[in-house]
C-alpha positions in Angstrom: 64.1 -15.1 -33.3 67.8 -13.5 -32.8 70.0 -13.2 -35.1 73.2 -13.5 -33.3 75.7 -14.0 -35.7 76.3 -13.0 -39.1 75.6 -15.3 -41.7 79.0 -17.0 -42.3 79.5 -17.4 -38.8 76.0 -19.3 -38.4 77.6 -21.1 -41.0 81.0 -22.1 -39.6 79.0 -22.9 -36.3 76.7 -25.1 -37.8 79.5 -27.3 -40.2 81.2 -27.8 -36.8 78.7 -29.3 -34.5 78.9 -32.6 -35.6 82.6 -32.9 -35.2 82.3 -31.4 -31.6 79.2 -33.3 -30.0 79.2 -36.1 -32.0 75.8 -35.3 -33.8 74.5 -34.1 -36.4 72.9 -30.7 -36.7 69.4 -32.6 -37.9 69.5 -34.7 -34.7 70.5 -31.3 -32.5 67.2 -29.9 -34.2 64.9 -33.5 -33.2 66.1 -32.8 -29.8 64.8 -29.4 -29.6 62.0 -30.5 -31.5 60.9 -33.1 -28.8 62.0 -30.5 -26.0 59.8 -28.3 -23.5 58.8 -24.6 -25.5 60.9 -22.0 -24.1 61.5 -18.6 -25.6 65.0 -18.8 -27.5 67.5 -17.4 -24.6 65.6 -20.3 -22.9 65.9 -23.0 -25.4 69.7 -22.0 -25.4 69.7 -22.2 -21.9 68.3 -25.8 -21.7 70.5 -27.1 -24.4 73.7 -26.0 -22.2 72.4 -27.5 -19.2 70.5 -30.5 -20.2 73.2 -31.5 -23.1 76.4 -29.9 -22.2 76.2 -27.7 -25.3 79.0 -24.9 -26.0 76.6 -21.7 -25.9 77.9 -20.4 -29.6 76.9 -24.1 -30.5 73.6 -23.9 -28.8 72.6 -20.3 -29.8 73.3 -21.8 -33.5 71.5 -24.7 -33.6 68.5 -22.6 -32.2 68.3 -20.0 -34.6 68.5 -22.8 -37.4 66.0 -24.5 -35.8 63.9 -21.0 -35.8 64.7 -20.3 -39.4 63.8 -23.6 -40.1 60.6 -23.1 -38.6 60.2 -19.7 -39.7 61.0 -21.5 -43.9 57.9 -24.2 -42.4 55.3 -21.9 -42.2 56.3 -20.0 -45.1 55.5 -22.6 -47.6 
């Protein structure tokens, strides 16, 4: 997992998503869910291509998706 950007940046990124690609952050996260595993550069990568992601929106929504997964296994 990267951390790319800081906290309130993630943050910002995340709060936007829904307004820019017209869904939400929890269906972004299905989507990478249901997708081929890929390291995260890779993940970012497919994203961009395969859903004409911005790369800052991309990057974001797979570290959330990694701390999310990270939180998972946690508990």
């Amino acid at each position: 997992m990267s951390q790319v950007f800081s906290e309130e940046t993630h943050r910002n990124l995340l709060a936007r998503i829904p307004h820019c690609t017209g869904r939400e952050v929890s269906d972004w996260l299905r989507t990478v869910d249901e997708g081929p595993a890929l390291r995260f550069e890779e993940k970012v990568s497919w994203l961009r291509h395969e859903h004409n992601l911005a790369y800052g929106h991309a990057k974001a929504i797979i570290h959330e998706y990694d701390l999310r997964r990270a939180a998972r296994k946690l508990a």
